[in-house]
N, C-alpha and C positions, 0 to 999 in steps of 0.2 A: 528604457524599457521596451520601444518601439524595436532598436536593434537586437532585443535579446529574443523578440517572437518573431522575427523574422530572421532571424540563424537558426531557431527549433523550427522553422515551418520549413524551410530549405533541406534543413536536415533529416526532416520527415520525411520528403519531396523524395530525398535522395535515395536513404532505405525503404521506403516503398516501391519504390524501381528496381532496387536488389532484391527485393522481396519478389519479386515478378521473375527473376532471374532464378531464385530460388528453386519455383515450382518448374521450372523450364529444366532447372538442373535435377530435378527428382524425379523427371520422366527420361530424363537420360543415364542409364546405367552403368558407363563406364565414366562417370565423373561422381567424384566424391564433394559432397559440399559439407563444410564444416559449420558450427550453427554459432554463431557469434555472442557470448554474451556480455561484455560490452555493448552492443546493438540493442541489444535488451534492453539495459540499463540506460543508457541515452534516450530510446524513445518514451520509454516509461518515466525516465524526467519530465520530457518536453511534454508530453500528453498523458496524465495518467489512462493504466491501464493498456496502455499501443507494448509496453514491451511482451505484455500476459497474450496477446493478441499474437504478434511475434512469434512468440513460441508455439502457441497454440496451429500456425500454421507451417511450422517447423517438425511439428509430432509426428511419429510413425501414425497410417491411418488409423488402426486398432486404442491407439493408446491417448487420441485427443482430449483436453481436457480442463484448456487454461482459460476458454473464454469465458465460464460461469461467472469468474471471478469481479468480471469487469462490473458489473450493474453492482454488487457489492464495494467494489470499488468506488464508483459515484454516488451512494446511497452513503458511504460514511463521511465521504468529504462534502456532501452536500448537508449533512445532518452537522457538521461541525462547524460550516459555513453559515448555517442556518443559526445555532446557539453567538460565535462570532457577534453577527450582525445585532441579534434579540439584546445581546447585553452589552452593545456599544450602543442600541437606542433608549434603553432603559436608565442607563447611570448618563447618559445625556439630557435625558429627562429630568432626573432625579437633582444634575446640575445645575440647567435654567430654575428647577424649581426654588434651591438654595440661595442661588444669587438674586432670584427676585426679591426673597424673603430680607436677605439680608439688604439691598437695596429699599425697602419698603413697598414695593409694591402689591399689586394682588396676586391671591392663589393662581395661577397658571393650570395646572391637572388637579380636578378635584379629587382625583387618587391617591396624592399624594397629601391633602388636606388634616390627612389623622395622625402623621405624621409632627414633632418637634423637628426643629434645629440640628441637635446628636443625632436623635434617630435617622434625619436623611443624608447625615457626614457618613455614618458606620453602612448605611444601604449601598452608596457609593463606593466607599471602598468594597465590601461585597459585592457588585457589579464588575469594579475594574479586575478583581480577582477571578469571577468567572467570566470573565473575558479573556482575559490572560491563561485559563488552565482549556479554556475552548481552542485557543489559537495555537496552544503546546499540542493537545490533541488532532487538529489539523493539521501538524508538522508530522505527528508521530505517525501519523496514518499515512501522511504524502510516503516518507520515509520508507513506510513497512512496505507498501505496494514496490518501491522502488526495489525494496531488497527482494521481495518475493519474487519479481521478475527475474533478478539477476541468478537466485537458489533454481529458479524452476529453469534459467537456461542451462545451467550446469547436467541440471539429469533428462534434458530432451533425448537425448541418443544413449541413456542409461538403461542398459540391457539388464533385465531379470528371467530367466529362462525357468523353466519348470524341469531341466533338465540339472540343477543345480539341488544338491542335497546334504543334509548334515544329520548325522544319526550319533547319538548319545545314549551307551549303556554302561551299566557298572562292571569295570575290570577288578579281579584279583593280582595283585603289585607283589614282590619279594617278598618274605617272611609275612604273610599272611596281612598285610595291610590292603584296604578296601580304595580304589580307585575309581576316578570318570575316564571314560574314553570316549574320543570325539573322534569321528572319519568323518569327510569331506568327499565329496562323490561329483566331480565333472565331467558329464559325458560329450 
């Protein structure tokens, strides 16, 4: 585990030094830099949120717009990290409370006192259930950020111009039949 944060920290290390090369390349006008997005998507593994960053300092000045993402970013995985822990201490609870029982000895949580036998079997597996759809959820979100990063490097240098236009009106077609006509207008 030790050598897997310390190859993402190296390789942070790394693209933030090309990241500095970046901005060095965007003040010079006869060099074209390409926006990587793979890059994206490695930092955005290693660190949630660093690919959204990434991009964010990739954007044409006018059009920045990825770092909002990031505190939403940490706000779901922290909330899903949050529920995680609640219901791995809860059906932990719930566990010592069983096996005391069934051991014979005293109530442990008086919380759990109003509780039978069944009742803290079936609580239990509800606990390990929402533990299990909290930690699916934690996946889903690491996931979605990682792919958001990799969509949003795709359209950093995607140009929409205002000089682009599509006009749709009704044509008359051979023998009197009613038609759509599209023109496309590139200036």
């Amino acid at each position: 585990m030790r050598q897997f944060f310390g190859v993402c920290f190296f390789l942070m290390l790394d693209f933030l030094g090309s990241s500095q090369n970046l901005i060095q390349t965007k003040k010079e006008e006869d060099t074209i830099y390409k926006h990587s997005v793979k890059k994206a998507v490695i930092l955005s593994t290693c660190i949630p949120g660093a690919g959204q960053i990434y991009n964010h300092i990739a954007m044409p000045k006018g059009r920045k717009k990825a770092f909002w993402k990031v505190p939403l970013i940490y706000a779901s995985l922290g909330t899903a990290s949050y529920f995680i822990i609640q219901n791995q201490i809860t059906q932990s609870s719930i566990k010592n409370e069983y096996t005391n029982r069934i051991d014979g000895n005293v109530v442990l949580n008086p919380f759990w006192e109003a509780y039978d036998n069944q009742a803290l079997i079936t609580l239990h597996r509800q606990y390990l259930d929402f533990r299990d759809l909290s930690m699916l959820a934690f996946f889903a979100l690491y996931g979605f950020q990682i792919a958001d990063a990799g969509v949003e490097a795709h359209f950093v240098k995607f140009d929409v111009s205002n000089d682009i236009s599509l006009l749709i009106k009704p044509k008359m077609l051979h023998f009197n039949r009613v038609g759509v006509s599209l023109q496309f207008n590139f200036h």
